[in-house]
C-alpha positions in Angstrom: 3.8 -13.7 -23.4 5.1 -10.1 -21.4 8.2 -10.9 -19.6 7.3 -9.3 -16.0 9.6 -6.2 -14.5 12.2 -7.1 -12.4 10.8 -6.9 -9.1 12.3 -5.8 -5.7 12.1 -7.5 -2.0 12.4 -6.0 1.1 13.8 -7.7 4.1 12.0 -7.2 7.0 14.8 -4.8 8.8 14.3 -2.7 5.4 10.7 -2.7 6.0 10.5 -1.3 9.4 13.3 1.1 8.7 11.3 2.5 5.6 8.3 2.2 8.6 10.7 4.2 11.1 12.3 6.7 8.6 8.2 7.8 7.9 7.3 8.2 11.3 10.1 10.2 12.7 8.6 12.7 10.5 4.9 12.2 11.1 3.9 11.7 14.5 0.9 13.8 15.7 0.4 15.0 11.9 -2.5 12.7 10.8 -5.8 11.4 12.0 -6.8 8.3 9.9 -4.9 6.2 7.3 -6.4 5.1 4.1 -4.8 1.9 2.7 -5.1 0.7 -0.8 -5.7 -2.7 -1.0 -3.4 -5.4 -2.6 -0.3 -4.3 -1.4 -0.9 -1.4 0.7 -2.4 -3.3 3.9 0.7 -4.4 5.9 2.2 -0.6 5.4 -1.0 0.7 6.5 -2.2 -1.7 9.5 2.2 -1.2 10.9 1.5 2.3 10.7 -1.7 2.5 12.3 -0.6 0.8 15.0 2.8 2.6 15.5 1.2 6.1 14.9 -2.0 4.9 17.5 -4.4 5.6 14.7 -7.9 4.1 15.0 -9.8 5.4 11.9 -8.9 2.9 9.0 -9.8 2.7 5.8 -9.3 0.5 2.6 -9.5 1.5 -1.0 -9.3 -0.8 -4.0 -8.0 0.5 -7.5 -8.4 -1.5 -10.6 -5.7 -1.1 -13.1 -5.7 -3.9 -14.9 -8.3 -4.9 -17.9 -8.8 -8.4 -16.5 -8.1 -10.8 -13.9 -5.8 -12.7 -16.2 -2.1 -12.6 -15.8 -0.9 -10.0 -17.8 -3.6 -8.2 -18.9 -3.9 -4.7 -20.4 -3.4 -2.3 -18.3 -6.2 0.6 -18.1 -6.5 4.0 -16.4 -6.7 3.0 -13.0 -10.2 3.1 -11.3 -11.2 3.3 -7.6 -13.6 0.9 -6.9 -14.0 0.7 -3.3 -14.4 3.6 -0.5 
């Protein structure tokens, strides 16, 4: 069995001052956001609502041969839009 990569957390404070450090330097500079789905939603809907965005979107990308744990990974696909 793979041994998973080390993974890092963010605290909440980090979260919204990664949040705050992007939207210093975007407001009035985009229309719509377009999220990709597990693990780009939270960013995404915080932003949207911060930035007073109405048009959003989801995409989903497959990377992964299988559902199982561990699986192979493949060239990733967009499956959704």
């Amino acid at each position: 069995m793979k041994v998973r990569e080390k993974l890092d957390y963010l605290s909440w404070s980090e979260f919204e001052d990664i949040i705050n450090s992007f939207i210093d330097g975007a407001k009035d500079s985009y229309n719509s956001i377009l999220s990709i789905g597990k693990g780009g939603l939270v960013p995404g809907v915080v932003l949207a609502h911060r930035l007073g965005i109405d048009d959003f979107y989801v995409i989903t990308i497959k990377r992964n041969k299988s559902d199982d744990p561990y699986s192979k990974k493949i060239i990733p696909i967009l499956e959704d839009f």
